[in-house]
SETOR-356511 format. One record per residue (C-alpha): residue in three letters; x, y, z. Coordinates in steps of 0.5 Angstrom, whole numbers, padded with zeros to 4 digits. Layout:
+------+-------+-------+-------+
: rest :     u :     v :     w :
+------+-------+-------+-------+
:  ALA :     X :     Y :     Z :
...
+------+-------+-------+-------+
! end
This chain:
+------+-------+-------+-------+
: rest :     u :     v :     w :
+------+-------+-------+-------+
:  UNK : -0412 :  0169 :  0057 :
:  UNK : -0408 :  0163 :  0058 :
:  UNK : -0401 :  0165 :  0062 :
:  UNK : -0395 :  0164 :  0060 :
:  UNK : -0390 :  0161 :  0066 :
:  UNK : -0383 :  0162 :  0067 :
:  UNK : -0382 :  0158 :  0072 :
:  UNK : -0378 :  0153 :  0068 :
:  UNK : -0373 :  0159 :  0065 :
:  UNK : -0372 :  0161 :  0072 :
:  UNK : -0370 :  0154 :  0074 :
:  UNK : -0364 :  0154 :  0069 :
:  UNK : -0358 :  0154 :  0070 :
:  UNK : -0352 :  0160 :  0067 :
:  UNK : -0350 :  0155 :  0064 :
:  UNK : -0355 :  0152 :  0060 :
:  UNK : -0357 :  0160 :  0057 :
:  UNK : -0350 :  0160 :  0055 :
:  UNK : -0351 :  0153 :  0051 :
:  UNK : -0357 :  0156 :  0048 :
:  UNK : -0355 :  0163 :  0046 :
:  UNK : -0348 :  0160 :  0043 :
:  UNK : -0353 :  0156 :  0039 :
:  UNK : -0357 :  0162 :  0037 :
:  UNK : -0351 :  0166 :  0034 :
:  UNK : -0348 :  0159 :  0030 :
:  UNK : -0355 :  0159 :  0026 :
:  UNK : -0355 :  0166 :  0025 :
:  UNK : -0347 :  0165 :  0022 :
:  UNK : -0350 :  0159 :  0018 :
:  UNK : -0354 :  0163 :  0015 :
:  UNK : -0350 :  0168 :  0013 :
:  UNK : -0346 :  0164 :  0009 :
:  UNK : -0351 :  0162 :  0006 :
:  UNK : -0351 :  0169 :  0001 :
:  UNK : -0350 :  0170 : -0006 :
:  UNK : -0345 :  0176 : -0004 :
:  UNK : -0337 :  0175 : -0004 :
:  UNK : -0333 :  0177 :  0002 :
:  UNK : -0330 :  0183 :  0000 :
:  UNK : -0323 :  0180 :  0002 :
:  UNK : -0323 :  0176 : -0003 :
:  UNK : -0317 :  0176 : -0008 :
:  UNK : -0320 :  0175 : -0015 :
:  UNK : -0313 :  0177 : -0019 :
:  UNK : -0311 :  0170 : -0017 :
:  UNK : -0316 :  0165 : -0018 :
:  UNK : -0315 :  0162 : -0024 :
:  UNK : -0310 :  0166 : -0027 :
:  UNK : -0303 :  0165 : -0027 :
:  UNK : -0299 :  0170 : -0024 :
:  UNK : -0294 :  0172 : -0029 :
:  UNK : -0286 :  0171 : -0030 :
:  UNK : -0281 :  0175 : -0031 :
:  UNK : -0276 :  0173 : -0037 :
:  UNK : -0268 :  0174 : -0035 :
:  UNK : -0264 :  0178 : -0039 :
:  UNK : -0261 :  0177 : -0045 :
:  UNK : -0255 :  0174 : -0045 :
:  UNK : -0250 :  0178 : -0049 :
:  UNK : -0249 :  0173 : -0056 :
:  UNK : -0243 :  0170 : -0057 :
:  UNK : -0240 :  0175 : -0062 :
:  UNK : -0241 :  0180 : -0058 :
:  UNK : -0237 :  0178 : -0053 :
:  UNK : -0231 :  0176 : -0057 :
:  UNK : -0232 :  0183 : -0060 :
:  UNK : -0230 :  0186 : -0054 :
:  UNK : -0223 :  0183 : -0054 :
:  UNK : -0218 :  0187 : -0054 :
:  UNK : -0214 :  0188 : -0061 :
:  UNK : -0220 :  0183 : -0064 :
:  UNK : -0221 :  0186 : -0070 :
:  UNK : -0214 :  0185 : -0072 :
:  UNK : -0213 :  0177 : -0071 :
:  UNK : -0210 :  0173 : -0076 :
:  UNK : -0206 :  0179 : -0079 :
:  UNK : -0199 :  0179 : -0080 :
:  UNK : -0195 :  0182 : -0074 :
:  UNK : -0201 :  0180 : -0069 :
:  UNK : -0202 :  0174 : -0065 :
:  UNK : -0208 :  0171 : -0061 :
:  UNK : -0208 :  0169 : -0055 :
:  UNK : -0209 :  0161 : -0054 :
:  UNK : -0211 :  0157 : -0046 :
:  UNK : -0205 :  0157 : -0043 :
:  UNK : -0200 :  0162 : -0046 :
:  UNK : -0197 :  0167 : -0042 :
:  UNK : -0193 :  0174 : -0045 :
:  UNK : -0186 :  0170 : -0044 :
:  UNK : -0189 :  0164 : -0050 :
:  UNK : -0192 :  0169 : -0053 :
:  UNK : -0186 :  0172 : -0054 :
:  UNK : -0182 :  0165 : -0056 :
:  UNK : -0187 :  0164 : -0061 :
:  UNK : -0186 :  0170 : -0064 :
:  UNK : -0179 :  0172 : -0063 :
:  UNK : -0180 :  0177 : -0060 :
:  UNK : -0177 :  0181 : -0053 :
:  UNK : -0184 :  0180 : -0048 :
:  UNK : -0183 :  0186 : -0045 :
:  UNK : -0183 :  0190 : -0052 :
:  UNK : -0190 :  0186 : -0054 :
:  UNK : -0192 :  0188 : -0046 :
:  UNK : -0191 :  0196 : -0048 :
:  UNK : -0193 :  0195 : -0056 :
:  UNK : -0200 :  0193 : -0053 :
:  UNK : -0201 :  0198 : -0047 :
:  UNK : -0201 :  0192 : -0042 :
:  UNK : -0199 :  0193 : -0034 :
:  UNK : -0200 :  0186 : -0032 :
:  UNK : -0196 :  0180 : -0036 :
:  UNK : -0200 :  0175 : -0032 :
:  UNK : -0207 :  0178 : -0034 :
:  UNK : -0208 :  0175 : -0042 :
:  UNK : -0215 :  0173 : -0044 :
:  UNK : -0216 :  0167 : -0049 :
:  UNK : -0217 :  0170 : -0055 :
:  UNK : -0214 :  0176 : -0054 :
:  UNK : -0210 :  0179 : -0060 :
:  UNK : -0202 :  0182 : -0059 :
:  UNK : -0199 :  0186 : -0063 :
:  UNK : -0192 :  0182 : -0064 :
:  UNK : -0189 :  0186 : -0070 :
:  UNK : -0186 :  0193 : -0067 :
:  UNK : -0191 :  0199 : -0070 :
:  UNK : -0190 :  0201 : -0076 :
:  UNK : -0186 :  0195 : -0078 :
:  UNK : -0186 :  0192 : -0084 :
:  UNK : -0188 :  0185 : -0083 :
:  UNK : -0190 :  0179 : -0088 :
:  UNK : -0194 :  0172 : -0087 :
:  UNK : -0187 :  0168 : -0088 :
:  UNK : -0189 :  0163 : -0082 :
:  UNK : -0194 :  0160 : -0084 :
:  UNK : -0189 :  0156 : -0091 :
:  UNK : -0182 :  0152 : -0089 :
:  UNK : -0176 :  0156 : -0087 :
:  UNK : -0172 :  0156 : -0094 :
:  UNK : -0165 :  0153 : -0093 :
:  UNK : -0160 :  0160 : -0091 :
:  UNK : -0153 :  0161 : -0093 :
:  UNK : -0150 :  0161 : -0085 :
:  UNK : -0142 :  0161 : -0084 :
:  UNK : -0140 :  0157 : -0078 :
:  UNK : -0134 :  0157 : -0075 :
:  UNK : -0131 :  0153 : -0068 :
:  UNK : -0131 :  0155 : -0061 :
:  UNK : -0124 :  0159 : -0059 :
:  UNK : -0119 :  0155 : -0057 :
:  UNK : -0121 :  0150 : -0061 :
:  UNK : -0119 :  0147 : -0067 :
:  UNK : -0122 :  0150 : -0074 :
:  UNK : -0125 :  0146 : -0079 :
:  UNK : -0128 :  0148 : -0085 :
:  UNK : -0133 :  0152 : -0085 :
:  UNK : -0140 :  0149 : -0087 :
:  UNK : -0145 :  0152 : -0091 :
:  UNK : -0153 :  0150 : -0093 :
:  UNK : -0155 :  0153 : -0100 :
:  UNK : -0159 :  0158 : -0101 :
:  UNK : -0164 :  0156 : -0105 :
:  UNK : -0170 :  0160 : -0104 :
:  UNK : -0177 :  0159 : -0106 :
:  UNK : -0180 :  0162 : -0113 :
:  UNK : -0186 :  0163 : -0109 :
:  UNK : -0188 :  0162 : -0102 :
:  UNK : -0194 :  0157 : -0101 :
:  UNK : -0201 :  0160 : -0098 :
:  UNK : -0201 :  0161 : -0091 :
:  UNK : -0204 :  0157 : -0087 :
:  UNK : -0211 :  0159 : -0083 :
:  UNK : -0209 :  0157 : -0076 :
:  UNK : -0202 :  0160 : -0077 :
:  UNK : -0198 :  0164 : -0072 :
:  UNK : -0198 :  0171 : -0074 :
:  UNK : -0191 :  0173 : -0077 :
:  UNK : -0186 :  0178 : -0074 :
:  UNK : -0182 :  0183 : -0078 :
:  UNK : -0178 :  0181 : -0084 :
:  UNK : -0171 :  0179 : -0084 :
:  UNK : -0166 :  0183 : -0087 :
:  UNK : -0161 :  0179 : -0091 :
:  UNK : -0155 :  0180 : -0086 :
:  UNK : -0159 :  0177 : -0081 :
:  UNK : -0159 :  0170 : -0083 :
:  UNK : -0150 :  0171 : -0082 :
:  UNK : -0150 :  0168 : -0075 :
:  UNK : -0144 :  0165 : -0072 :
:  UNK : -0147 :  0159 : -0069 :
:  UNK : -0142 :  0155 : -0063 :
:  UNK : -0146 :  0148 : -0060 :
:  UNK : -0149 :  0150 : -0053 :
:  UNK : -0147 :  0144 : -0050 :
:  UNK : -0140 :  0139 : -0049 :
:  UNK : -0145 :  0133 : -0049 :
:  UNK : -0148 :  0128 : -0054 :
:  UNK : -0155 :  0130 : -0056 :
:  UNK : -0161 :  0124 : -0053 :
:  UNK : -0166 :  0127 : -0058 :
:  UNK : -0166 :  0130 : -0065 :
:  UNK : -0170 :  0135 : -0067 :
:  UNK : -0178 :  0134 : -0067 :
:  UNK : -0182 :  0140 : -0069 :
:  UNK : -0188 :  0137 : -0067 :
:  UNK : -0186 :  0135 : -0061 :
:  UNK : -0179 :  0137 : -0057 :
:  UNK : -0178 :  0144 : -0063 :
:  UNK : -0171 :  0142 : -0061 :
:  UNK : -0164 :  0139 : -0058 :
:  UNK : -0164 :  0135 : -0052 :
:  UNK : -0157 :  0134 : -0049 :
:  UNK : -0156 :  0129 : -0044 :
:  UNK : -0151 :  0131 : -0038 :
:  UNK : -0150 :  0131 : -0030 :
:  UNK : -0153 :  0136 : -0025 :
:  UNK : -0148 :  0143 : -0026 :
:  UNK : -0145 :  0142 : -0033 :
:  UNK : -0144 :  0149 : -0037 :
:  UNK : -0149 :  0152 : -0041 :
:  UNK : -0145 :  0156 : -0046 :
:  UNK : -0151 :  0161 : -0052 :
:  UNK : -0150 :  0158 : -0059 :
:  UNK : -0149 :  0166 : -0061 :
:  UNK : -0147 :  0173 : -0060 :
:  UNK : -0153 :  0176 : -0057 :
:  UNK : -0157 :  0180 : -0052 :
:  UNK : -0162 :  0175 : -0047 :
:  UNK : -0169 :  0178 : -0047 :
:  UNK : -0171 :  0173 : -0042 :
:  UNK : -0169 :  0169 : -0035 :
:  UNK : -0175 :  0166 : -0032 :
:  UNK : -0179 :  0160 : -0030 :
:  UNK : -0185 :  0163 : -0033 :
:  UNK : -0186 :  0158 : -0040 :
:  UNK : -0190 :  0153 : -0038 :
:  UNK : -0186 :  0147 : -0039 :
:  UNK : -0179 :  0149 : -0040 :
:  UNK : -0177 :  0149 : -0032 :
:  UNK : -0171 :  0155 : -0031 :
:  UNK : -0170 :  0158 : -0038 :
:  UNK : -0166 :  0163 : -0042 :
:  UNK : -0167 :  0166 : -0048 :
:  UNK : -0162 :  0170 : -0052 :
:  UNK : -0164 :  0175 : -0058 :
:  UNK : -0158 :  0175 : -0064 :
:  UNK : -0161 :  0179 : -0069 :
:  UNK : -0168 :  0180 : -0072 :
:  UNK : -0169 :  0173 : -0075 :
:  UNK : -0167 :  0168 : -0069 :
:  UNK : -0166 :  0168 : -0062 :
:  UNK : -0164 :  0161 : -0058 :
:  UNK : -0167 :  0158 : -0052 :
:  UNK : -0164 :  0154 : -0047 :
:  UNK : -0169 :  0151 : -0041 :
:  UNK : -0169 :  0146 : -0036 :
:  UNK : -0163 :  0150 : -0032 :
:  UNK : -0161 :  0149 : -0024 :
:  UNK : -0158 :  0155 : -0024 :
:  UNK : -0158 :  0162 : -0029 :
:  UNK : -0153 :  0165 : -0029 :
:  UNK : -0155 :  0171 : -0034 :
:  UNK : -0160 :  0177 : -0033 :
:  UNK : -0164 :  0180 : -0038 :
:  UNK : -0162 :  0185 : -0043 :
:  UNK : -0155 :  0183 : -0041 :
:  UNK : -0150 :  0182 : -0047 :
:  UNK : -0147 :  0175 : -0049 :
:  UNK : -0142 :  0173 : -0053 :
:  UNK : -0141 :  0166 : -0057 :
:  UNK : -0139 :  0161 : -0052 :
:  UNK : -0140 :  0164 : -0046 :
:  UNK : -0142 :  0161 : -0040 :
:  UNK : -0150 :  0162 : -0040 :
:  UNK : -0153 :  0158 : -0034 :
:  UNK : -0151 :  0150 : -0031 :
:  UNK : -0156 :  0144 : -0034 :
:  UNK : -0162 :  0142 : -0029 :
:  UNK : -0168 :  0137 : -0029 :
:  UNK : -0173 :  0143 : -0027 :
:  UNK : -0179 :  0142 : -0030 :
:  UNK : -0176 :  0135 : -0033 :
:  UNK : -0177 :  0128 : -0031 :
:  UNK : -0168 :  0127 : -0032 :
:  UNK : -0162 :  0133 : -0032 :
:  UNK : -0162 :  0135 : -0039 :
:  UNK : -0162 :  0142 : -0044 :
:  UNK : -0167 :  0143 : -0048 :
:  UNK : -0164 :  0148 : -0053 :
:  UNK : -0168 :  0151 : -0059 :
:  UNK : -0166 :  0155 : -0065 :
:  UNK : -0173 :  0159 : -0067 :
:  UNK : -0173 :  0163 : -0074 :
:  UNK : -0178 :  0169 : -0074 :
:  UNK : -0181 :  0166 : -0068 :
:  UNK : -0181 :  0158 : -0072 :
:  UNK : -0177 :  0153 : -0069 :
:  UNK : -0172 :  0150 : -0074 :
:  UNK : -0167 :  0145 : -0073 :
:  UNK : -0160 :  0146 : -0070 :
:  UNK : -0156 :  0140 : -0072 :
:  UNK : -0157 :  0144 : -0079 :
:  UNK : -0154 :  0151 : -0076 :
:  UNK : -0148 :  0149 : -0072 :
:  UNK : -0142 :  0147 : -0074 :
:  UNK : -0139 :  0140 : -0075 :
:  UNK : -0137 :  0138 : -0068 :
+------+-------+-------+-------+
! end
């Protein structure tokens, strides 16, 4: 029987039967990963399958949206009014013709300066009878004028009265009309607002009115009988601004003032000192004065009597 020796074992070193075991364990391993069998970790959800994708939500059309405006259903009917960018209840109100608190009661809102683009306003009183007048010319009327107290009388001055036979369409971007006019309505005694030359006729497309030239301080006097429905800086544009309502039918605009001299809901008379003339919101000192009819502006020069 041929003996085995050991001796060269026993000679090595710990070191060496550590480099050989490690070297024992490395074959074994590679001979596992040599297996058909998959590791049982393995994700097989996620290899070669895209992982799936949630869609957004939809957003809600852009007529939904609109429907959910306040009074929608109501737009383009007389006696309403749509809410353009920039408006504030107080234009609304010069627009219309109306006293902005009325159309900030008629419409249940607490907060004037909260208005969305495209909301509709009732401006007409509830229950009123309103008609689509705004939208054609304003016919001539039949006004009597009569000079300032004091001063010296001049005959009075008439437009005729021609109305027309019937009025034109209305126009499809038109403002919403107010309520109708009464006949007495149209009999206002006009005075001029201001002692100074007019700088600018009236534009309806541009200044909607007079503009008086003048100094810092000049008076200020309402054109008419009247109760003012608004004092304030709240229309864009038109700097310190008083607005008088004479009856259903006109009111009268005075802007760009230094000073007010008026409160709102106060009584005025014809040619009663009304505010000072400014150069708020206005690159000189001047008065812009406006005569609107049913919330349309008309030209003054052919309401005021002859200086």
């Amino acid at each position: 029987m041929t003996m085995i020796s050991f001796a060269p074992f026993k000679d090595m070193s710990v070191r060496a039967h550590s480099t050989a075991l490690a070297m024992l364990l490395l074959a074994l391993l590679g001979g596992c990963t040599t297996s058909q069998h998959k590791a049982p970790v393995e994700d097989r959800g996620t290899r070669g399958v895209q992982a799936p994708v949630t869609a957004p939500a939809p957003s809600p059309a852009a007529g939904d949206a609109t429907k959910s405006l306040p009074g929608v259903d109501n737009a383009g009917k007389p006696g309403y009014y749509t809410v353009k960018p920039g408006d504030t209840l107080m234009r609304v109100g010069l627009e219309s013709g109306q006293n902005w608190r009325d159309i900030a009661r008629w419409n249940a809102i607490d907060n004037p300066n909260l208005l969305e683009v495209g909301q509709v306003l009732r401006v007409a009183p509830p229950g009123a009878d309103v008609v689509a007048t705004t939208a054609r010319a304003v016919p001539p009327t039949r006004v009597e004028t009569r000079p300032l107290e004091g001063t010296p009388a001049a005959a009075p001055a008439a437009v005729a009265a021609t109305a027309p036979t019937a009025p034109p369409a209305v126009a499809a971007n038109a403002p919403a009309a107010v309520a109708a006019a009464a006949p007495q309505d149209d009999d206002v005694s006009w005075a001029w607002p201001a002692s100074t030359g007019i700088a600018t006729p009236f534009d309806e497309a541009r200044s909607k009115g007079l503009i008086f030239t003048g100094k810092a301080g000049d008076p200020v006097f309402a054109a008419g009988d009247g109760r003012v429905i608004y004092v304030g800086s709240g229309v864009r544009g038109y700097g310190n601004l008083v607005i008088v309502k004479h009856n259903n039918t006109y009111l009268t605009a005075y802007a760009h003032n230094q000073s007010l001299l008026v409160k709102e809901d106060q009584v005025v008379r014809r040619g009663q000192k009304i505010a000072e003339m400014g150069s708020s919101d206005a690159e000189r000192v001047q008065l812009h004065f406006e005569i609107r009819k049913l919330g349309r502006p008309v030209d003054p020069a052919r309401l005021l009597p002859p200086r």
